[in-house]
VEXPAGU-27712 format. One record per residue: x, y, z of N, C-alpha, C in turn. Coordinates in pm, whole numbers, plus 50000, padded with zeros to 5 digits. Layout:
<recs>
+-------+-------+-------+-------+-------+-------+-------+-------+-------+
!   n.u !   n.v !   n.w !  ca.u !  ca.v !  ca.w !   c.u !   c.v !   c.w !
+-------+-------+-------+-------+-------+-------+-------+-------+-------+
!     X !     Y !     Z !     X !     Y !     Z !     X !     Y !     Z !
...
+-------+-------+-------+-------+-------+-------+-------+-------+-------+
</recs>
This chain:
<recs>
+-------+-------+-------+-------+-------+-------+-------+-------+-------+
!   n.u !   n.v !   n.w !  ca.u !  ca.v !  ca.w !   c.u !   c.v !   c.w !
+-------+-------+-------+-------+-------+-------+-------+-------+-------+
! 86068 ! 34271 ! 45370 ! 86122 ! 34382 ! 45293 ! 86254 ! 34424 ! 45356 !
! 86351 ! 34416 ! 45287 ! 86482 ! 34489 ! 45301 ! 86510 ! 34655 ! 45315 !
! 86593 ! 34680 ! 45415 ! 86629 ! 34821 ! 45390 ! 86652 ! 34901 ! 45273 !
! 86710 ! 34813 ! 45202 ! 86735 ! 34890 ! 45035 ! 86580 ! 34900 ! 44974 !
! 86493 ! 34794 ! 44987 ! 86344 ! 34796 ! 44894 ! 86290 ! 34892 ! 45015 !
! 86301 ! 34926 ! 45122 ! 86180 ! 35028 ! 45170 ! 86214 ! 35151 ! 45110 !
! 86371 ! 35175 ! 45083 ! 86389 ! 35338 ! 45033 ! 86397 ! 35315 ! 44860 !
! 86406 ! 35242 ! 44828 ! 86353 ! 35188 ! 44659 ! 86271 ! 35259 ! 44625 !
! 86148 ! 35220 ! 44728 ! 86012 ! 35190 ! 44691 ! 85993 ! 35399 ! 44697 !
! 86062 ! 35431 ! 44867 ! 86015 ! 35563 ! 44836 ! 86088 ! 35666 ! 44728 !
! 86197 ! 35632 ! 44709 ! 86309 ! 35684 ! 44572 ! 86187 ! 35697 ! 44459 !
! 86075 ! 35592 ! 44415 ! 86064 ! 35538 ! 44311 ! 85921 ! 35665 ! 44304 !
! 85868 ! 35658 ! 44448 ! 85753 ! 35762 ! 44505 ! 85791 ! 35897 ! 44484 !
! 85926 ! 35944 ! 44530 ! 86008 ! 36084 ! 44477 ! 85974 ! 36137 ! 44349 !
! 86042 ! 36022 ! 44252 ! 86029 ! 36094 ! 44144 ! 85932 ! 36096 ! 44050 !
! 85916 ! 36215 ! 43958 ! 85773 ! 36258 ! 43933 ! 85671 ! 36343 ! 44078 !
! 85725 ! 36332 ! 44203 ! 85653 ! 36365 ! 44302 ! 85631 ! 36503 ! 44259 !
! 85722 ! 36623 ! 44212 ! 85715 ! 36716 ! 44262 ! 85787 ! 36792 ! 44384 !
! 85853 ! 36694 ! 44503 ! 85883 ! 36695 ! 44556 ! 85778 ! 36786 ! 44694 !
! 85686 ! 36739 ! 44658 ! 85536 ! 36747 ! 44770 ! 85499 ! 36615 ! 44816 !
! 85544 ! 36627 ! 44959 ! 85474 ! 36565 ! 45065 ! 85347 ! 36460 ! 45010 !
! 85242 ! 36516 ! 44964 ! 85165 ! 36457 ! 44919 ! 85174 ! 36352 ! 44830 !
! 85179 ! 36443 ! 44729 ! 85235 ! 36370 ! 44573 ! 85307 ! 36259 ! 44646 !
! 85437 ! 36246 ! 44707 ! 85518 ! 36114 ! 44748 ! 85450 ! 35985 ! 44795 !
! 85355 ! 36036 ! 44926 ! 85261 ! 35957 ! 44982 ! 85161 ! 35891 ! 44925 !
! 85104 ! 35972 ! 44819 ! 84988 ! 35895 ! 44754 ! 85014 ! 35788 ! 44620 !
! 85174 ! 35851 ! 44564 ! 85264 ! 35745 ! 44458 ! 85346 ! 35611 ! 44550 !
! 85365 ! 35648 ! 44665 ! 85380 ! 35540 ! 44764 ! 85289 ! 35412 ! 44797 !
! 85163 ! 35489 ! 44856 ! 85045 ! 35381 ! 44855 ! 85026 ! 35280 ! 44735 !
! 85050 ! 35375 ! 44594 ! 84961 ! 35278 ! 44473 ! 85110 ! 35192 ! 44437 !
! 85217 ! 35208 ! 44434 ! 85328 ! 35123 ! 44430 ! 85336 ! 35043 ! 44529 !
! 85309 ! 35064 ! 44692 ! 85315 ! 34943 ! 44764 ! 85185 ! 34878 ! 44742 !
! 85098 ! 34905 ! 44691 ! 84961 ! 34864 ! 44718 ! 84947 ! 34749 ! 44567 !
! 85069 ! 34811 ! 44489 ! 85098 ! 34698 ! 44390 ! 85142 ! 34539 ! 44444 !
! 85207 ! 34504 ! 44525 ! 85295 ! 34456 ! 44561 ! 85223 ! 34347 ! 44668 !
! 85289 ! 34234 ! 44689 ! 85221 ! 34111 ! 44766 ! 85203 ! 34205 ! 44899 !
! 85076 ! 34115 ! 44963 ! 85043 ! 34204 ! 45108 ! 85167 ! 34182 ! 45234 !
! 85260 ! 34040 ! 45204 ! 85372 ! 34039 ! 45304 ! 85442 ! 34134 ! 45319 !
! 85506 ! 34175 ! 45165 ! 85530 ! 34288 ! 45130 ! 85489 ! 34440 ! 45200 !
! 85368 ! 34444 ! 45178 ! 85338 ! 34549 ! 45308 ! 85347 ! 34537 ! 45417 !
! 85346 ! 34416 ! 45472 ! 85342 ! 34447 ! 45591 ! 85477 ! 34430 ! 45670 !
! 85553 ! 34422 ! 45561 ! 85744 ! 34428 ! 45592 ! 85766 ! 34590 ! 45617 !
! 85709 ! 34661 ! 45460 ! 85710 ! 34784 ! 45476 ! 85643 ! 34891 ! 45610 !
! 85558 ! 34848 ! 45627 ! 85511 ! 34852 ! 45809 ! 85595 ! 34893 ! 45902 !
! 85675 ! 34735 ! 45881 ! 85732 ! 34675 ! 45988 ! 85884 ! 34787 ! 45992 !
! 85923 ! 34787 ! 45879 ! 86038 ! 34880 ! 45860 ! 86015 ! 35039 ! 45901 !
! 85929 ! 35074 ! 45830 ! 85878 ! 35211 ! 45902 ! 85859 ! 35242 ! 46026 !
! 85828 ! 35148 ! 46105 ! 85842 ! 35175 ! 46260 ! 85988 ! 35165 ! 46289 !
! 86072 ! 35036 ! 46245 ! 86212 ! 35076 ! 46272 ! 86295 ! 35196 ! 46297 !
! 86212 ! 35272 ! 46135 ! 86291 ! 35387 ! 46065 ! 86257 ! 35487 ! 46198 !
! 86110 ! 35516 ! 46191 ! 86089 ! 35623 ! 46312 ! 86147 ! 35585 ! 46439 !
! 86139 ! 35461 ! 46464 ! 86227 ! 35464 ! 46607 ! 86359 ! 35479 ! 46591 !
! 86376 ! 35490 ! 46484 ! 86579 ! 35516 ! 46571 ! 86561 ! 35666 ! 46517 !
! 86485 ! 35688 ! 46460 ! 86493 ! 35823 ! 46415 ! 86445 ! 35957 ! 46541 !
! 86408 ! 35897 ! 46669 ! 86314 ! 35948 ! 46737 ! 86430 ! 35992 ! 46879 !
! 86508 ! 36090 ! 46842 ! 86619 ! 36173 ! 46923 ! 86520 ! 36320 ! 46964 !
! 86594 ! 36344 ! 47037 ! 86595 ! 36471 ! 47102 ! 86666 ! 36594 ! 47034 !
! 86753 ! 36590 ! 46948 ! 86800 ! 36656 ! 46882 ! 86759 ! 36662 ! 46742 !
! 86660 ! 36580 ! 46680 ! 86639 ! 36565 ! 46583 ! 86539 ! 36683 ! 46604 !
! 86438 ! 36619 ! 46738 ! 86285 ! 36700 ! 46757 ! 86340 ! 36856 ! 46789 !
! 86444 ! 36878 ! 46791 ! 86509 ! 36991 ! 46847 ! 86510 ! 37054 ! 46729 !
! 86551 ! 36990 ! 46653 ! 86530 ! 37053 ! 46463 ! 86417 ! 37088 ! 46467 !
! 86292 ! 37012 ! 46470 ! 86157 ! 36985 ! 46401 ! 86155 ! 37115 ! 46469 !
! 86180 ! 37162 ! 46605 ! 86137 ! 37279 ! 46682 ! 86176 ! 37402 ! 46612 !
! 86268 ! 37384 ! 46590 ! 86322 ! 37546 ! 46520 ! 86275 ! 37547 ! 46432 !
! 86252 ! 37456 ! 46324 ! 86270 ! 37507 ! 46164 ! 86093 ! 37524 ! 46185 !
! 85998 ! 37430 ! 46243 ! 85824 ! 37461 ! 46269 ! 85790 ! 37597 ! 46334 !
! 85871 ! 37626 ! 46402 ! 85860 ! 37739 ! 46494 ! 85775 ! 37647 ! 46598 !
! 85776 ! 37531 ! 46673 ! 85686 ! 37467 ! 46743 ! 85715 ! 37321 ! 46695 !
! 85693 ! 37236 ! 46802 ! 85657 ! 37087 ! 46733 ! 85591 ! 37050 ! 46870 !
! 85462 ! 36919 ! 46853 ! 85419 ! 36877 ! 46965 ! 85464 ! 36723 ! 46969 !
! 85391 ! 36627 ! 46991 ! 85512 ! 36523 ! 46983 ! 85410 ! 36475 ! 46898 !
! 85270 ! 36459 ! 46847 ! 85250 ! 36471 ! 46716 ! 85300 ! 36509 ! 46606 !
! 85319 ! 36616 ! 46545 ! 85418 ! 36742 ! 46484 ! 85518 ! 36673 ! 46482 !
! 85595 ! 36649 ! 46593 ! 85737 ! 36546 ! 46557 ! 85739 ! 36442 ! 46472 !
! 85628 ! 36394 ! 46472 ! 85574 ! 36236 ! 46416 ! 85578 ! 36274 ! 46256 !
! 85523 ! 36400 ! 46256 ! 85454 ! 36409 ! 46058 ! 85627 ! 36451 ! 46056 !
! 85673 ! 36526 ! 46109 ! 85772 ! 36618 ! 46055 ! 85861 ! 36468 ! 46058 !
! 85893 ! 36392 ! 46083 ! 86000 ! 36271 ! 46071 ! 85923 ! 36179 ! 45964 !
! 85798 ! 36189 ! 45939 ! 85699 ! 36145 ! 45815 ! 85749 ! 36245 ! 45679 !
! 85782 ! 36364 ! 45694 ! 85838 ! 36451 ! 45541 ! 85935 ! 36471 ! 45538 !
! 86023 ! 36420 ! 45662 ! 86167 ! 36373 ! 45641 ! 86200 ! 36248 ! 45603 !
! 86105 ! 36147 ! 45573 ! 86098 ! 36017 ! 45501 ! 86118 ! 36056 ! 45333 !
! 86026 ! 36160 ! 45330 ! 85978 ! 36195 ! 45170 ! 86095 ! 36233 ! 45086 !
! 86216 ! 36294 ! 45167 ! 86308 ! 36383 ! 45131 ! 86431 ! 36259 ! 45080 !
! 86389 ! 36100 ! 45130 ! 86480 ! 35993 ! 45085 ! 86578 ! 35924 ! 45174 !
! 86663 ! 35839 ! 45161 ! 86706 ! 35843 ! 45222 ! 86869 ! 35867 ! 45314 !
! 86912 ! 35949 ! 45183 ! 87024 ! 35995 ! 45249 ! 87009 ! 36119 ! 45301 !
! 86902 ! 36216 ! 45293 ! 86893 ! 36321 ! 45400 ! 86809 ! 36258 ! 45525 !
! 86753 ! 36185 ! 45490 ! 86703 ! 36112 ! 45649 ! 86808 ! 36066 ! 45721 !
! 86910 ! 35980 ! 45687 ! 87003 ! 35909 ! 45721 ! 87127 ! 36023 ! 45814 !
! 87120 ! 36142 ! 45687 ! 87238 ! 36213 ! 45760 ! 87127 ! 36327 ! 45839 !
! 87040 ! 36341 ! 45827 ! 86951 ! 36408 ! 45946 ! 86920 ! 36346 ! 46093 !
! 86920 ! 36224 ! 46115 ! 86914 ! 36148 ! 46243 ! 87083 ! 36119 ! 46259 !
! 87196 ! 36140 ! 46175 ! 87301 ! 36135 ! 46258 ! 87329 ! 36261 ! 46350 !
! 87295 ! 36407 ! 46242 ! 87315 ! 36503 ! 46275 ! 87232 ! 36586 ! 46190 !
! 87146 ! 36659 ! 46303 ! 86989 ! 36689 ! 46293 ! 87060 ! 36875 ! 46207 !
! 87171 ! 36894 ! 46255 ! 87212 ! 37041 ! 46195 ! 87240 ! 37013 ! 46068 !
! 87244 ! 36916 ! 46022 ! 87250 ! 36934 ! 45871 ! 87111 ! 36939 ! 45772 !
! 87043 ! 36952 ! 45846 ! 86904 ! 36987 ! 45787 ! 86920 ! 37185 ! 45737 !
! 87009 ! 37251 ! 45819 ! 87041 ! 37398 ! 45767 ! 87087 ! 37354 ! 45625 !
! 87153 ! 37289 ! 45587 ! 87192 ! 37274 ! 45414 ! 87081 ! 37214 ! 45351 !
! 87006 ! 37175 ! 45328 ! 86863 ! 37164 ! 45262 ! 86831 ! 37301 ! 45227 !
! 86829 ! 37391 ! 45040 ! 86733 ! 37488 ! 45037 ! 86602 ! 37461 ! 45085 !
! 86517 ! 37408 ! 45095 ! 86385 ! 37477 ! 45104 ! 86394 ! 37445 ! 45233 !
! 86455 ! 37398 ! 45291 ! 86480 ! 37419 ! 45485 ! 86552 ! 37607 ! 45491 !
! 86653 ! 37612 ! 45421 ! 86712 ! 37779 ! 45422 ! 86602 ! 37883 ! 45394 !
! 86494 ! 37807 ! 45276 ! 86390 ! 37898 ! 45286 ! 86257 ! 37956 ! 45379 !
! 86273 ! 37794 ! 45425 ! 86132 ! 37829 ! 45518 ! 86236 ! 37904 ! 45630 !
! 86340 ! 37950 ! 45701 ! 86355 ! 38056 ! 45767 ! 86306 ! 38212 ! 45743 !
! 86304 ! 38199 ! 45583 ! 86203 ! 38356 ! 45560 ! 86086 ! 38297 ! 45501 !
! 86006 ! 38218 ! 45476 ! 85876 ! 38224 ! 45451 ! 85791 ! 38151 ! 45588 !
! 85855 ! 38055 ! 45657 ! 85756 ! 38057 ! 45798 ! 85704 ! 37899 ! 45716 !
! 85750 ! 37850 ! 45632 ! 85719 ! 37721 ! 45566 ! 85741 ! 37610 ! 45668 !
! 85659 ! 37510 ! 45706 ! 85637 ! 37457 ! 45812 ! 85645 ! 37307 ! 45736 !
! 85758 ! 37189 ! 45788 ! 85728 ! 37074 ! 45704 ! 85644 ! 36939 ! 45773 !
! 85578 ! 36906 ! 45704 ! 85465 ! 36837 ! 45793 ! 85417 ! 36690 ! 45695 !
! 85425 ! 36568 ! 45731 ! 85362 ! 36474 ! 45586 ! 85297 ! 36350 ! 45693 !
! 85183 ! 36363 ! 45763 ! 85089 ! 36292 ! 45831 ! 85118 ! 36159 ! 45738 !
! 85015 ! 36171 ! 45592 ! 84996 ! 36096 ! 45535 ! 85140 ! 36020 ! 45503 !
! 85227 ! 36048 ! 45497 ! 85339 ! 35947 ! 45426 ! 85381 ! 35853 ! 45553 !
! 85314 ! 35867 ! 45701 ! 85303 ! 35767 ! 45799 ! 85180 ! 35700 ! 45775 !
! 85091 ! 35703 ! 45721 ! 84981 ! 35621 ! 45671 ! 84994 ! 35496 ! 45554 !
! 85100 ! 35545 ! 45497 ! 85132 ! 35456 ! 45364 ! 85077 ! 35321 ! 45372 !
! 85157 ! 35249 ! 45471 ! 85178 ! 35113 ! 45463 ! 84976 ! 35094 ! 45496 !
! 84902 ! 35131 ! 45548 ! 84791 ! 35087 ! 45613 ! 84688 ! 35128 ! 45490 !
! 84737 ! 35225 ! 45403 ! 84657 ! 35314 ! 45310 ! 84642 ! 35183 ! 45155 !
! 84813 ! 35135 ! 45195 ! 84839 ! 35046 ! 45060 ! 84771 ! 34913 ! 45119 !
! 84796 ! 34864 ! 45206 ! 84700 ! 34743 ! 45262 ! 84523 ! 34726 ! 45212 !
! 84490 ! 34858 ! 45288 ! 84333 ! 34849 ! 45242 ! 84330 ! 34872 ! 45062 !
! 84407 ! 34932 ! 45022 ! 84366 ! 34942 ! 44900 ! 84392 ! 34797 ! 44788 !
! 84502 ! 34748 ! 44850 ! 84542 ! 34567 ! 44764 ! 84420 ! 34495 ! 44842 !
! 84383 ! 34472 ! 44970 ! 84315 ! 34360 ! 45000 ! 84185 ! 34374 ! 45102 !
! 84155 ! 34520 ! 45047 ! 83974 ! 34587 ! 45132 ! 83996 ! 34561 ! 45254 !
! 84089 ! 34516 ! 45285 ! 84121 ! 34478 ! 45456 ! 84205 ! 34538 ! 45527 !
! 84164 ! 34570 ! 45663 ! 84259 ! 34648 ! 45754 ! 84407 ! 34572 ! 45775 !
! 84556 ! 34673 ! 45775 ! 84711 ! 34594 ! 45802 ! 84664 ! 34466 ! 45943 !
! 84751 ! 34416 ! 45925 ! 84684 ! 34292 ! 46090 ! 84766 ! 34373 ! 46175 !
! 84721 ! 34341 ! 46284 ! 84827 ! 34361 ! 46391 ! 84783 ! 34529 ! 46466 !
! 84799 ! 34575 ! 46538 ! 84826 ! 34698 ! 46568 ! 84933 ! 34790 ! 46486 !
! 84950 ! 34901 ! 46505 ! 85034 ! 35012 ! 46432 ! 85125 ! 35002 ! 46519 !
! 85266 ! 34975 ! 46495 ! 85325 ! 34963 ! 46582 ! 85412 ! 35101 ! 46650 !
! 85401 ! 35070 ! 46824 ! 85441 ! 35199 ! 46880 ! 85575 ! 35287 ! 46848 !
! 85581 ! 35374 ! 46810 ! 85702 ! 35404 ! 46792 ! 85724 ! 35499 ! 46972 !
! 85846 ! 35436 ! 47004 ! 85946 ! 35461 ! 47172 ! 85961 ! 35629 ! 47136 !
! 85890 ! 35692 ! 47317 ! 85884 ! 35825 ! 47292 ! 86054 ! 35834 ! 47412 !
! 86148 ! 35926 ! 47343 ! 86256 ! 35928 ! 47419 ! 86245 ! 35966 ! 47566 !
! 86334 ! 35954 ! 47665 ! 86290 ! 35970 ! 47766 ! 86268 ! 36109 ! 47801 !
! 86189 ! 36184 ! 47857 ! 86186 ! 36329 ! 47857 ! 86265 ! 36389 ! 47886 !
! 86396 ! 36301 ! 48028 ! 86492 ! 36409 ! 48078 ! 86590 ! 36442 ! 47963 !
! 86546 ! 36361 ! 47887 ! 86666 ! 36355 ! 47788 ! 86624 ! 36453 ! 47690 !
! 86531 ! 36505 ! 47678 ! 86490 ! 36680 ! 47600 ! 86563 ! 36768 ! 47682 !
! 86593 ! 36858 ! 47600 ! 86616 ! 36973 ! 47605 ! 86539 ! 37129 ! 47614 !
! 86536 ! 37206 ! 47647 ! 86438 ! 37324 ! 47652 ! 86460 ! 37358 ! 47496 !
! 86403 ! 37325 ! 47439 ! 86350 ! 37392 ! 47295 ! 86401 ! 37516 ! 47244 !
! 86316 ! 37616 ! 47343 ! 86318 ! 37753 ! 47339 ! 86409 ! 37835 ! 47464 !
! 86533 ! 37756 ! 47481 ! 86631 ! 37839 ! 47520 ! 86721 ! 37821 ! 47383 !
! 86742 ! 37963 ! 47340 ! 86818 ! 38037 ! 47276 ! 86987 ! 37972 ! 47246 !
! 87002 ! 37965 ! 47361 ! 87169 ! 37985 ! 47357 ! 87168 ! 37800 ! 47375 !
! 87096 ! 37737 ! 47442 ! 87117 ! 37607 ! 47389 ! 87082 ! 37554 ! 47286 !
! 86962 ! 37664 ! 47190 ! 86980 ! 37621 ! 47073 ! 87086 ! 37612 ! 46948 !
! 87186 ! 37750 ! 47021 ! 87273 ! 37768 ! 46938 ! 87374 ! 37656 ! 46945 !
! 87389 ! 37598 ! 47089 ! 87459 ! 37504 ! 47114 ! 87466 ! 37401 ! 47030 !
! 87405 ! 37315 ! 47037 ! 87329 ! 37179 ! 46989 ! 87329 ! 37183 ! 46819 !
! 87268 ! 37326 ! 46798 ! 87185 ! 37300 ! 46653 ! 87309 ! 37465 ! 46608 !
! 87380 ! 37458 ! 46574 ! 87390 ! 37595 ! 46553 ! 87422 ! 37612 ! 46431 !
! 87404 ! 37582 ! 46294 ! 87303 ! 37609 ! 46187 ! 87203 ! 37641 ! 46148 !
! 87115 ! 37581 ! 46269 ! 86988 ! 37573 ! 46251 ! 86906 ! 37671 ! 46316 !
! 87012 ! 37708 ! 46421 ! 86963 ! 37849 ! 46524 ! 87038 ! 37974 ! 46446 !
! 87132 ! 37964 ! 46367 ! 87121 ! 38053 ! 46309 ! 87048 ! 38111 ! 46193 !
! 86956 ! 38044 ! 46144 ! 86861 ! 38017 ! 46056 ! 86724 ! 38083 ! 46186 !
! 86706 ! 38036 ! 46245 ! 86573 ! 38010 ! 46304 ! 86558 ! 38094 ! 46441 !
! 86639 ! 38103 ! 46507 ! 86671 ! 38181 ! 46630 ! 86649 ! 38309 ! 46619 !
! 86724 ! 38345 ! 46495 ! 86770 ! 38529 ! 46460 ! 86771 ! 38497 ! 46288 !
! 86646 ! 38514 ! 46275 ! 86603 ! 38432 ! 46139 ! 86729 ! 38588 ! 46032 !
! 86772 ! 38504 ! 45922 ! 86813 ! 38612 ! 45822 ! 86722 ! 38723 ! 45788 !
! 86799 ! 38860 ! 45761 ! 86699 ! 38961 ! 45678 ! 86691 ! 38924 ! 45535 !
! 86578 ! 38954 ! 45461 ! 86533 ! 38908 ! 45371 ! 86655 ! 38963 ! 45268 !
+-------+-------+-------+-------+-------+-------+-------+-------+-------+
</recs>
């Protein structure tokens, strides 16, 4: 599977979604689950790509503010419903994680406490496997590389959030009055 057919496939999952997490993931499965099993297991194979380069310190620095929290689970779903969103806000979100402040329903969850989270849309490829061929993906799930720790940042210092992210700390730091 090609870079263009993995975000095809989720473009194709988008619409009609609703634009819920869910909805994407579960129109994902039955479209890849259409599709030859190599096929899945390209799509797999690509999805670990995607999360590993996607897997910065500044990105998780996002996931932190806008969650109010992320664990390095939490990082995992939250870069899973940043899949859902396609892929040119994924694309320009792992160049530069502050442009996630221009996303409305990112501007919103600063006053509703809306938390973005999509477990399942990291399940896809294994969900569409068992469902085309009653059989588990082969292979292990592959690891996605946890960055090196020195290379985090304190989360919850303030003024380096403003640093780094400062869209996003102004959103999230000293959230707007309603």
């Amino acid at each position: 599977m090609r870079t263009d057919d993995f975000w095809q496939l989720i473009d194709r999952a988008r619409a009609g979604g609703g634009g819920e997490s869910g909805a994407v993931a579960a129109r994902a499965v039955a479209l890849l689950a259409e599709r030859d099993p190599e096929d899945i297991v390209g799509y797999a194979h690509h999805q670990a790509r995607v999360l590993a380069a996607s897997h910065k310190a500044d990105l998780w620095g996002a996931a932190y503010l806008i969650n109010g929290g992320v664990s390095d689970d939490g990082f995992h779903s939250f870069r899973g419903w940043l899949m859902t969103q396609g892929r040119e806000v994924f694309a320009r979100a792992v160049a530069a994680p502050d442009s996630l402040a221009e996303l409305p329903r990112v501007r919103a969850a600063a006053l509703s406490g809306e938390e973005f989270s999509a477990a399942e849309m990291l399940a896809v490829p294994w969900d569409a496997y068992r469902k085309a061929t009653a059989t588990e993906l082969p292979g292990d799930r592959d690891p996605v590389p946890v960055p090196d720790l020195n290379d985090l940042w304190d989360f919850d210092d303030e003024g380096e959030a403003r640093r780094r992210l400062p869209k996003l700390a102004a959103l999230f730091v000293e959230p707007p009055e309603e």
